[in-house]
N, C-alpha and C positions, 0 to 999 in steps of 0.2 A: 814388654807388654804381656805376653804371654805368661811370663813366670808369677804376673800379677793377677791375672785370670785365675789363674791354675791355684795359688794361694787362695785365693777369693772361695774357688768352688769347696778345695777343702771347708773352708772355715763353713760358707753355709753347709756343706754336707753336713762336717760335726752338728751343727746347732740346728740343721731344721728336720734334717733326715733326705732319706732319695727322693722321695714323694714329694717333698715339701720346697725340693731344690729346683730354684728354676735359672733360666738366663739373664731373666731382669735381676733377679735378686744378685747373681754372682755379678752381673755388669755393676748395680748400685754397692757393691761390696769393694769392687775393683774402682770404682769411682771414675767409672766410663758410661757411655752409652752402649744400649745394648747393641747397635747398627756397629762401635767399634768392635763389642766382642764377636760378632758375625762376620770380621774379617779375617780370625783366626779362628773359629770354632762355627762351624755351623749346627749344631744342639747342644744340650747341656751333657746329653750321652757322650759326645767327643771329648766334652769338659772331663766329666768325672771318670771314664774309661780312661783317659791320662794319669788323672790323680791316680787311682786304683793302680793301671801298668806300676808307679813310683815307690806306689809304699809295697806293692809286692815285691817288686823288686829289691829294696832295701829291706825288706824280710826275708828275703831270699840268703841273700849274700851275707847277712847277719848269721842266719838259720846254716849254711853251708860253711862258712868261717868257723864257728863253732864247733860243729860236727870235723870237720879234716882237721880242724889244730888238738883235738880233745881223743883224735884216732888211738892214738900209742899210747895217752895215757890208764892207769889203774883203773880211775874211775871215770871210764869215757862215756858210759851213759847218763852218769849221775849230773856232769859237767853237762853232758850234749841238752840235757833235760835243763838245769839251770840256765843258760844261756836260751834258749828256746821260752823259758819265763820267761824272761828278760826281755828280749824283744818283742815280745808278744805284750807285755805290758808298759813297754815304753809308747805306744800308741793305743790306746784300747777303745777311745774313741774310736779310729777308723774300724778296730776289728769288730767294733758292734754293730757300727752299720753292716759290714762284709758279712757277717754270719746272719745280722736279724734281718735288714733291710731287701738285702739284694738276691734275687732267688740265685739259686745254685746256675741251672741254666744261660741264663742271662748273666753270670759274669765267669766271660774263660779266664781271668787273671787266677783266679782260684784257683781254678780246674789246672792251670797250666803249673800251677805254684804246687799243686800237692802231686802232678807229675813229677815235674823237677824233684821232688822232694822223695817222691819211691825209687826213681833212678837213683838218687843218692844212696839211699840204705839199701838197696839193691844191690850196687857196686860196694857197697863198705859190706855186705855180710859172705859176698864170693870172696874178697879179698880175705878175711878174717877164717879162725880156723872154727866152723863147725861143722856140725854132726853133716856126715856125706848124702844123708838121704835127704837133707831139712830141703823143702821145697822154696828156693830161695826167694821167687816172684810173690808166690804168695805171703811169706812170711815177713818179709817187708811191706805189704801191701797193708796187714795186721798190723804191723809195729806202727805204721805212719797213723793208720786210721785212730786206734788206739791211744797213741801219743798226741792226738791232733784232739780229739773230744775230751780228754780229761784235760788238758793243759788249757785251750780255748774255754772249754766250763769252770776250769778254776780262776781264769782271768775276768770271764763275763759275768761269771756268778758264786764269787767266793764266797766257799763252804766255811763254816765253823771250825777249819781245822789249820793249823798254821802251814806256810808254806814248805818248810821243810819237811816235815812230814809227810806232804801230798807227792813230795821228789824223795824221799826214800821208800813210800810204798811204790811206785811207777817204777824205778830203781830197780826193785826187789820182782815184781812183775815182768819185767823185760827181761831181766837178767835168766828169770827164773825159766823163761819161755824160752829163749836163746841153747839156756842150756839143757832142754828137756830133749828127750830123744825123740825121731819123728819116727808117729805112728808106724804100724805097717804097710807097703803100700805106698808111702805117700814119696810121692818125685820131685 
């Protein structure tokens, strides 16, 4: 019953939005009554803060597979960036609600997912050989932020330009950042 809830809310989320999503709608979606969905969910906030937890986390582990198996190779940001389209556009439904609908605030899945996501290049840029001053915290902090707005805008609101292109300028970008030397000063 529950897996049929949790189906249900996705589907009205896609089609109505957060605002528009309620418990009747997911109970008459899940083809129950709303008193049954009230024995496993008490608001719609439980509902969809489930859905959410699901798909970040299968973004997650998508996003994190990618990144570790694409480590050692030549072109491991160009792969880490293609695969990161990839999943990012295999649901793009959900990521529109996540970026338009749901304030930042009010959804820690985000907030937890692009944590997860700076300890990762965090830990891949100490591991990796660069420049001894590059200030690591920050400069991951940069790459996530950075890789997160162009990749997300090019899935939310494909530009006139083809996708290859958009991953060998980002590509050229990163690479270029990585290997510039850090200021002076800078820890």
């Amino acid at each position: 019953m529950v897996e049929r809830i949790l189906a249900a809310g996705r589907e009205v989320l896609m089609e109505r939005g957060y605002e528009r999503t309620s418990t009747s709608r997911i109970a008459a979606r899940a083809g129950i009554s709303p008193g049954s969905l009230y024995q496993y969910f008490p608001d719609k906030e439980a509902i969809l803060d489930r859905v959410l937890d699901r798909y970040v986390e299968r973004l997650h582990l998508r996003i994190t597979d990618a990144f570790v198996s694409h480590l050692d190779a030549t072109d491991s940001v160009r792969s880490t960036i293609g695969a990161l389209l990839d999943a990012l556009e295999g649901d793009a439904g959900l990521l529109r609600v996540v970026y338009e609908q749901l304030p930042r605030s009010a959804n820690p899945q985000r907030a937890e997912f692009v944590r997860r996501i700076d300890d990762l290049v965090t830990t891949a840029l100490l591991f990796q050989r660069r420049p001894a001053a590059m200030p690591v915290r920050s400069a991951a902090w940069i790459l996530v932020r950075t890789i997160e707005s162009v990749t997300v805008g090019y899935v939310l609101d494909p530009p006139p330009i083809d996708r290859e292109s958009i991953v060998d300028e980002l590509t050229r970008l990163i690479e270029g950042y990585l290997a510039a030397p850090s200021p002076p000063g800078a820890t």
